[in-house]
LOPASE-510621 format. One record per residue (C-alpha): residue number from 1; residue in three letters; chain; x, y, z. Coordinates in nm, 3 decimals. Layout:
N
resi resn chain c1 c2 c3
NUM ala A X Y Z
...
end
This chain:
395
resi resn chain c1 c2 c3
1 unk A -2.588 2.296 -1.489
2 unk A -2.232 2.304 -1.412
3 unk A -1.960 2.451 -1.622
4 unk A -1.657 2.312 -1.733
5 unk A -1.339 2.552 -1.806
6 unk A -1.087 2.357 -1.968
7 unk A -0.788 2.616 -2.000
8 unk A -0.439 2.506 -2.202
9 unk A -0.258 2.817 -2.105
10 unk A -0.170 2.989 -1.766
11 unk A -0.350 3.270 -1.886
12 unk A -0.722 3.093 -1.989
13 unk A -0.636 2.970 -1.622
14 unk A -0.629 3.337 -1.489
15 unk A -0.896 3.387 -1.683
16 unk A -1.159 3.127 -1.542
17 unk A -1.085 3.194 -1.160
18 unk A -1.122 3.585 -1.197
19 unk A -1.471 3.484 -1.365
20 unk A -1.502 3.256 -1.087
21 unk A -1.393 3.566 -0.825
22 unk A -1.648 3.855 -1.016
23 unk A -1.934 3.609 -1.011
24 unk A -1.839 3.512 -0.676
25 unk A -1.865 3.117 -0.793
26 unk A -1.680 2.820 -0.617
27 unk A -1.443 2.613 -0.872
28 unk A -1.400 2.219 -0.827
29 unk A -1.012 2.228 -0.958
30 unk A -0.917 1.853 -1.110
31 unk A -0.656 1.733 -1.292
32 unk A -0.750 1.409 -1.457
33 unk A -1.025 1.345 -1.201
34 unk A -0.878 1.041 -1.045
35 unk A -0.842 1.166 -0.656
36 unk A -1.183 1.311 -0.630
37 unk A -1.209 1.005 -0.355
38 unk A -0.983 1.158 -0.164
39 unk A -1.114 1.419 0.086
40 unk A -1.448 1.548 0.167
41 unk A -1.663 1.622 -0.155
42 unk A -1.662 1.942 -0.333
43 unk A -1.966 2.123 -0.429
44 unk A -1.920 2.396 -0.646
45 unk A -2.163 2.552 -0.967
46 unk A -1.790 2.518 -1.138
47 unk A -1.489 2.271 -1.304
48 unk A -1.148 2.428 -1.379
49 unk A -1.024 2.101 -1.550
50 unk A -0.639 2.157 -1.552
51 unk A -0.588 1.841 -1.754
52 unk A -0.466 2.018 -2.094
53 unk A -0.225 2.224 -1.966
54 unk A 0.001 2.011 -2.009
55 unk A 0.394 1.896 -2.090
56 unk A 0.733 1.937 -1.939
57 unk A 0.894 2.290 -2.021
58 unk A 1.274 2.175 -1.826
59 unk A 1.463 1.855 -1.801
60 unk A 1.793 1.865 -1.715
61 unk A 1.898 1.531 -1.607
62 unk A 2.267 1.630 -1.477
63 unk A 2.100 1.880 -1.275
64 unk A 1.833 1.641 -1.181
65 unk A 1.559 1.956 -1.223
66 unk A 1.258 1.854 -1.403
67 unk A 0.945 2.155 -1.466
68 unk A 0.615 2.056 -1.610
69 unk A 0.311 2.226 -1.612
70 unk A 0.021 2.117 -1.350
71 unk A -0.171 1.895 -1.605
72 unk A 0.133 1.716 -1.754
73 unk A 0.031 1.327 -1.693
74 unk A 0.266 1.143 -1.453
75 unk A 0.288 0.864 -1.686
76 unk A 0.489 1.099 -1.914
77 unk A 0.687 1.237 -1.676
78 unk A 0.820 0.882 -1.532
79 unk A 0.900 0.811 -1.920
80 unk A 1.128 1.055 -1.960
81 unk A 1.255 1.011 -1.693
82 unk A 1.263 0.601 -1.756
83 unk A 1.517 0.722 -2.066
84 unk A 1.736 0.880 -1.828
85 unk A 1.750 0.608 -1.564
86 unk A 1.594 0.859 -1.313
87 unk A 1.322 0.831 -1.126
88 unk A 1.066 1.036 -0.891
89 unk A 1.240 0.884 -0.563
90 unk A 0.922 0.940 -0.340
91 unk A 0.733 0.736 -0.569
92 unk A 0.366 0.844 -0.594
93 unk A 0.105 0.597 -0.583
94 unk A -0.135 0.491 -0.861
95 unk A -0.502 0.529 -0.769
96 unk A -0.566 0.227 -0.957
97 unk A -0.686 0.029 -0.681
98 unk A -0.772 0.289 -0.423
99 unk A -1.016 0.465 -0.652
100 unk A -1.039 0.264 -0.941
101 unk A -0.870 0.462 -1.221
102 unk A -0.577 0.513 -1.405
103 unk A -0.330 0.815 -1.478
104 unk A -0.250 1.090 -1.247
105 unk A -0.137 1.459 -1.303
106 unk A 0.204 1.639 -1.167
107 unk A -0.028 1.893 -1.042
108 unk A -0.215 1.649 -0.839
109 unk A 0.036 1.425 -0.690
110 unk A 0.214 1.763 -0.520
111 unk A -0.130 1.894 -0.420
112 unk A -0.211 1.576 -0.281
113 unk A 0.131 1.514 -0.136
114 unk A 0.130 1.169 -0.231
115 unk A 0.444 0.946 -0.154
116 unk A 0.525 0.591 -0.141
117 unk A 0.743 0.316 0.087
118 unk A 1.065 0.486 0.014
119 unk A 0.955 0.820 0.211
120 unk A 1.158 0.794 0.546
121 unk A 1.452 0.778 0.372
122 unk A 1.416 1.033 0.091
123 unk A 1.159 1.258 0.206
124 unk A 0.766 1.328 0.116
125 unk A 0.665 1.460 -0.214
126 unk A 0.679 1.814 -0.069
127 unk A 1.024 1.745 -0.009
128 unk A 1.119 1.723 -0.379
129 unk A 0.917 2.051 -0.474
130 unk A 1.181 2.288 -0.563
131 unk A 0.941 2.595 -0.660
132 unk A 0.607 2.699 -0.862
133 unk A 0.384 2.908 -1.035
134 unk A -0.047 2.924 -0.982
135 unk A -0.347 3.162 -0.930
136 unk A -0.472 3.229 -0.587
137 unk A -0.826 3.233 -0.526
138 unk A -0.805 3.644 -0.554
139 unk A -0.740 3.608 -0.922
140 unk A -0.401 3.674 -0.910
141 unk A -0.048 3.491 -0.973
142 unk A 0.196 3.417 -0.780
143 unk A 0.476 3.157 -0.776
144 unk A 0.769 3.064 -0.532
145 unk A 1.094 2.886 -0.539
146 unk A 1.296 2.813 -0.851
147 unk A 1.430 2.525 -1.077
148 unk A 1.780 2.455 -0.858
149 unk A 1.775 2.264 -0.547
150 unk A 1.932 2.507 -0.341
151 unk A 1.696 2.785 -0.347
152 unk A 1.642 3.055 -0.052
153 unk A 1.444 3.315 -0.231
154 unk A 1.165 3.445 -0.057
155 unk A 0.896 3.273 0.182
156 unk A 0.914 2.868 0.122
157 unk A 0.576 2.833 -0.012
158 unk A 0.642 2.482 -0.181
159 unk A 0.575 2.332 0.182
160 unk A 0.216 2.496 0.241
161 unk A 0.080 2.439 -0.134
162 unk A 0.208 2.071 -0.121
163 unk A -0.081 1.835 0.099
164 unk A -0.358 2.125 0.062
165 unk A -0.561 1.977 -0.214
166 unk A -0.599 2.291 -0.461
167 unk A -0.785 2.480 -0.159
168 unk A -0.491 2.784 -0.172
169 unk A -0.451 2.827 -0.560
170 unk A -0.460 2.633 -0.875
171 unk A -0.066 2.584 -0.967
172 unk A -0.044 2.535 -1.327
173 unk A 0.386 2.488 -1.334
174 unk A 0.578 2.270 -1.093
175 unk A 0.969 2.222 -1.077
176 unk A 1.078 1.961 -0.854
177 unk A 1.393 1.760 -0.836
178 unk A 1.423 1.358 -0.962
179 unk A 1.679 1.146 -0.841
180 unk A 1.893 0.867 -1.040
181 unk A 1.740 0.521 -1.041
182 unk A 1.924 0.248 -0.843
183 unk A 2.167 0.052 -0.983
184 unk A 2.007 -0.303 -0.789
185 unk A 1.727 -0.319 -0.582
186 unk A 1.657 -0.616 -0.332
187 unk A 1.414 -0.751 -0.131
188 unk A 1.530 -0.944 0.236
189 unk A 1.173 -1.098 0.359
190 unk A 1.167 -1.273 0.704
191 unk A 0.924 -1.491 0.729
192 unk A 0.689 -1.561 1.052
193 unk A 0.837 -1.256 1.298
194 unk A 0.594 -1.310 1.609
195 unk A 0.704 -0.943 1.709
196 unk A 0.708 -0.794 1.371
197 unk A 0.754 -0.450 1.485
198 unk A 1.095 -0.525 1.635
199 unk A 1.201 -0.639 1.318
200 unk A 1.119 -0.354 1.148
201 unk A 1.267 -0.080 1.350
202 unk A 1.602 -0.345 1.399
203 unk A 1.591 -0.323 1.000
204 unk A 1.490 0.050 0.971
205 unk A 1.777 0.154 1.232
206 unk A 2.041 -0.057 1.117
207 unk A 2.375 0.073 0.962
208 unk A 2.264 -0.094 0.644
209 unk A 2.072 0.248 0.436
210 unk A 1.746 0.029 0.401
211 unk A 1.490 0.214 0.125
212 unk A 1.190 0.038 0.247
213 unk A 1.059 -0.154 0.496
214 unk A 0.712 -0.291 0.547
215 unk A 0.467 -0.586 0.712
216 unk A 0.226 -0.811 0.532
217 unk A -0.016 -1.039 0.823
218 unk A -0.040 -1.385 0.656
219 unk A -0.366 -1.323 0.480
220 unk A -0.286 -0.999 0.317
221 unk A 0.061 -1.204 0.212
222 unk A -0.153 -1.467 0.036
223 unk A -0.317 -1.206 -0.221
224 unk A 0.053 -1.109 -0.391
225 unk A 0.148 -1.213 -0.694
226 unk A 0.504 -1.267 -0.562
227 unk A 0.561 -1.634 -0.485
228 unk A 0.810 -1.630 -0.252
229 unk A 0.510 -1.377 -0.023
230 unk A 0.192 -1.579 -0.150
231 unk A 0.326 -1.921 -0.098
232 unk A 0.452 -1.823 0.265
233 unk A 0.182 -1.920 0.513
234 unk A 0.290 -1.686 0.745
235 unk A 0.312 -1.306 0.845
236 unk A 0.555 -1.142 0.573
237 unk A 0.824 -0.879 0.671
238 unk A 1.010 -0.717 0.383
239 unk A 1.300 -0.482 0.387
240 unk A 1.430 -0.324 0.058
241 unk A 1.799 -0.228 -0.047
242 unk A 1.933 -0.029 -0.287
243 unk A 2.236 0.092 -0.448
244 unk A 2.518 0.008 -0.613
245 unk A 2.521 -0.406 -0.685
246 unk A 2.839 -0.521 -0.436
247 unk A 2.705 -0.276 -0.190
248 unk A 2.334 -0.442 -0.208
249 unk A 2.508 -0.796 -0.191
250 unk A 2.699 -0.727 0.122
251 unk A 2.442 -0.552 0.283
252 unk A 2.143 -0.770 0.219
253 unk A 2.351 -1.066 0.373
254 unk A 2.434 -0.841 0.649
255 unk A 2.096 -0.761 0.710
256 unk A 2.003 -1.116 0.666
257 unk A 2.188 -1.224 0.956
258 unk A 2.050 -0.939 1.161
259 unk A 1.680 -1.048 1.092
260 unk A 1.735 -1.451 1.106
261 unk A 1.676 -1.526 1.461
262 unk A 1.379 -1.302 1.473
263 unk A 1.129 -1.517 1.231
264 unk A 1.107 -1.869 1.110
265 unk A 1.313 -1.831 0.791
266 unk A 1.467 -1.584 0.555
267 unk A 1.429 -1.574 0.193
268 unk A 1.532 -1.266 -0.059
269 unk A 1.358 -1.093 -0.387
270 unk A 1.584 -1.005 -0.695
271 unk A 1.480 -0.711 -0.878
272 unk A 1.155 -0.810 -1.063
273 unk A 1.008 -0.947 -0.796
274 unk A 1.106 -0.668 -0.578
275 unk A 1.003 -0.373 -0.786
276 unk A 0.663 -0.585 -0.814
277 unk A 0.613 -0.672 -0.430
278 unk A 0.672 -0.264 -0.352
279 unk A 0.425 -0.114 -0.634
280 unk A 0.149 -0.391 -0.510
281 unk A 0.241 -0.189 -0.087
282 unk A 0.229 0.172 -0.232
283 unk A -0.060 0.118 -0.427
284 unk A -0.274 -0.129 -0.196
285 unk A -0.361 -0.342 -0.426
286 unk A -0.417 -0.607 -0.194
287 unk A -0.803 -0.461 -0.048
288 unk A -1.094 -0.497 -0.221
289 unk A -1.293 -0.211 -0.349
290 unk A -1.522 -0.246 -0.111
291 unk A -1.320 -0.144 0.229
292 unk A -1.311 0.159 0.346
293 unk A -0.944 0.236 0.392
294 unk A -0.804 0.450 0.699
295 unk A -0.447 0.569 0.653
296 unk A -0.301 0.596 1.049
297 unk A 0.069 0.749 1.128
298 unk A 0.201 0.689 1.449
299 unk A 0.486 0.587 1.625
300 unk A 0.644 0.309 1.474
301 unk A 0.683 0.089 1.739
302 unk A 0.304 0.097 1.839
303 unk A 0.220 0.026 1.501
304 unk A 0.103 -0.363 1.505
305 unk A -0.013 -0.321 1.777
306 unk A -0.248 -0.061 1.722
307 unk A -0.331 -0.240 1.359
308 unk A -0.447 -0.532 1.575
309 unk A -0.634 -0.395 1.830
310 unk A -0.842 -0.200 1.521
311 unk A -0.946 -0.564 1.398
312 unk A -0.903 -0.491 1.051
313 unk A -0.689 -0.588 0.756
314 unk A -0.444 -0.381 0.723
315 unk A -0.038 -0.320 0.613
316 unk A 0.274 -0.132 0.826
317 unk A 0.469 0.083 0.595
318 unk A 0.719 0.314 0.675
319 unk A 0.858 0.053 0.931
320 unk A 0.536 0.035 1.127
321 unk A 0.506 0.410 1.112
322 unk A 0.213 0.392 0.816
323 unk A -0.096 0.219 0.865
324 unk A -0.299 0.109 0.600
325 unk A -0.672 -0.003 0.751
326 unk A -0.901 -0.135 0.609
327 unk A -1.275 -0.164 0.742
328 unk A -1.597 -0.336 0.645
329 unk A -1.823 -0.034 0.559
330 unk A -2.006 0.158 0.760
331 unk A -2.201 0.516 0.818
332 unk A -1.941 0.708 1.001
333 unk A -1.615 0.438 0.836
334 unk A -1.554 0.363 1.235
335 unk A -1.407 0.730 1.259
336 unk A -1.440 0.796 1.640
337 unk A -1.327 0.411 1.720
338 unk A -1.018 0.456 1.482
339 unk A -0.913 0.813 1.593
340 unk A -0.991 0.679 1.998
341 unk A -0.748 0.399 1.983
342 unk A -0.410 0.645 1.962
343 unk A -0.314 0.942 2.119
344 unk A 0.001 1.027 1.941
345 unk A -0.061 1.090 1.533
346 unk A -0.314 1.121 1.303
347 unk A -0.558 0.981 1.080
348 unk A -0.709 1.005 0.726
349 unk A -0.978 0.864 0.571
350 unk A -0.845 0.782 0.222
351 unk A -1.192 0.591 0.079
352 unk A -1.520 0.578 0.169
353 unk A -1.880 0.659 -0.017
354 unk A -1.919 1.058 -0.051
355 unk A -2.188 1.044 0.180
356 unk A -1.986 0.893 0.436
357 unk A -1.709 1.194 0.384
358 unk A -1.967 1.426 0.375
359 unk A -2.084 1.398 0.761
360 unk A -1.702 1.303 0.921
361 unk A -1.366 1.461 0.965
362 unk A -1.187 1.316 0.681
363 unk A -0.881 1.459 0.801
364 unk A -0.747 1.505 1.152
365 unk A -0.900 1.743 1.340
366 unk A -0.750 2.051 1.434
367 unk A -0.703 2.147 1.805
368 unk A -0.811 2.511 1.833
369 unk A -0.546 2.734 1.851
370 unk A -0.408 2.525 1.461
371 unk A -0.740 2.547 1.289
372 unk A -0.758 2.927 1.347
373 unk A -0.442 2.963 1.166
374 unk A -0.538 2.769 0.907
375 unk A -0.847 2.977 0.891
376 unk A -0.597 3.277 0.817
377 unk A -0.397 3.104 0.622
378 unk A -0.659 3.034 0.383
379 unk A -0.829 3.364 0.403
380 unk A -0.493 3.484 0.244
381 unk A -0.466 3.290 -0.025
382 unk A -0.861 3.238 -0.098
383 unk A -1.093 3.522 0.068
384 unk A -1.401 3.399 -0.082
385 unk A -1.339 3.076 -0.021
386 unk A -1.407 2.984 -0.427
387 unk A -1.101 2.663 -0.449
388 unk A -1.218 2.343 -0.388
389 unk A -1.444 2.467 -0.092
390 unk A -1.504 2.154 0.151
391 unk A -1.218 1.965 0.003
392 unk A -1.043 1.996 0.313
393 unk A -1.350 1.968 0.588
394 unk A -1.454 2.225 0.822
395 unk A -1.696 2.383 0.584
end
């Protein structure tokens, strides 16, 4: 029988991992349960359920500092910040549609390291993680960074905890910087690019501050629920804009006349339709549950082309730099075809079955020299190897 610890104070969190460290049992940390798709499967006689510790301690919007504690629901967070006209600029993704369930913890979206389609221009979630406070797998806490921006105290920890998927300590406080919502945000779309990747770097290097730029092949284009991309019959390139309104006007006719000769047409979202067309990219809501999904970065220019030759349906994000596969299933979800068809980047499988995650590298392998530091690394932080064991691969 498993047991469930389901703490609502940094110290009943202290608590259950030095139980977990005396009895020498591995812990399954969660937040709200809704990425336990993503990585390899965790098997542990153990669930530190962070969910009810809970709520933001620090908002101060002229400072643009928020704190909440690990469990504090994203939902909340984004509606306080909704009454301030800020927002969290690297824009997490739902897991509505990639794992089939709703909500989302701070906790979770920093350990997971989870941004959206605005991240080349404003940075990954990592990069908005001012400072923190958890319990390392000896038992023991330990935080770093702060609540200002500019903070040089100590080692910068933020970067390590961020992406490792509660394997180095269960954080139960984050403080990370938000960002004021833009005044207009539109949407150019060229329509029928037959080199779609030139477009997308032309857009992505241009003078013009674009927050966004992605590719949609005709079929995946037919599935949105924005007209102006469903009803185009052709491969859809989009480029967002944001800022102050004059300054989106000039530049999104600017940008406009860039991008004309390279497609058939050009046609632009207003702001519904644009904040609609960019939640369906960062949340995928155009594959069907029954895909296995791949997530690829690479160089942006060999992007398409690399998306094509893996004859699957897939999106460019990040201006061809994010690949978003997905496969028909199978045993090993294609992992030694995907991973053989680049040199340069890496990939993750972001769904499959937990048997399928069980037997392949869900993450990029390591060369050697790397995944004996990480082995250190880890040793640190969790000797007994009792957070999230497996989460990560390699055993």
């Amino acid at each position: 029988m498993v047991e469930i610890f389901k703490p609502e104070t940094e110290a009943q969190v202290l608590e259950a991992v030095q139980w977990a460290v005396s009895n020498k049992n591995a812990l399954e940390i969660i937040g709200q349960g809704t990425k336990r798709g993503l990585g390899c499967p965790v098997v542990a006689k153990a669930v530190l359920e962070m969910s009810a510790v809970s709520g933001i301690t620090l908002y101060e919007p002229e400072e643009l500092v928020m704190t909440a504690r690990a469990g504090t629901p994203i939902a909340e967070v984004e509606a306080a910040l909704d009454d301030a006209n800020q927002m969290l600029a690297f824009e997490p993704w739902s897991p509505k549609y990639m794992y089939g369930c709703e909500g989302g913890t701070v906790g979770g979206v920093f350990a997971a390291n989870l941004s959206g389609p605005r991240r080349p221009l404003v940075g990954a979630a990592r990069d908005h993680m001012l400072g923190f406070q958890a319990i390392s797998g000896r038992g023991e806490r330990f935080k770093s960074g702060g609540r200002v921006v500019k903070n040089v105290t100590g080692f910068d920890l933020t970067k390590l905890m961020a992406g490792s998927m509660g394997t180095l300590g269960v954080m139960t406080e984050v403080s990370f910087k938000v960002l004021p919502k833009p005044e207009k945000s539109r949407t150019v779309l060229l329509i029928g690019a037959t080199f779609a990747h030139r477009a997308m770097i032309a857009a992505q290097c241009s003078s013009y501050e674009v927050s966004a730029v992605a590719h949609l092949p005709h079929d995946i284009a037919g599935r949105s629920s924005v007209d102006y991309v469903k009803n185009a019959g052709r491969d859809v390139t989009a480029v967002r804009i944001e800022g102050p309104a004059p300054s989106v006007t000039v530049r999104c006719q600017a940008l406009r006349d860039v991008l004309a000769p390279l497609g058939v047409s050009v046609e632009e979202l207003h702001s519904s339709n644009t904040q609609t067309l960019w939640a369906e990219i960062r949340d995928l809501s155009y594959f069907t549950d029954k895909k296995q999904i791949w997530r690829l970065s690479v160089t942006p220019s060999e992007g398409q082309a690399l998306a094509e030759a893996l004859a699957g349906e897939y999106i460019l994000d990040w201006a061809g730099g994010l690949i978003w596969l997905a496969l028909d299933p199978s045993d090993d979800a294609q992992a030694s075809r995907v991973r053989g068809a680049f040199t340069n980047g890496h990939a993750t499988c972001m769904r499959a079955a937990d048997d399928v995650r069980a037997r392949i590298d869900v993450f990029q392998p390591h060369a050697a020299a790397l995944a004996a530091l990480d082995g250190r690394v880890r040793a640190g932080f969790d000797p007994h190897g009792l957070l999230n064991p497996g989460r990560m691969g390699g055993g």
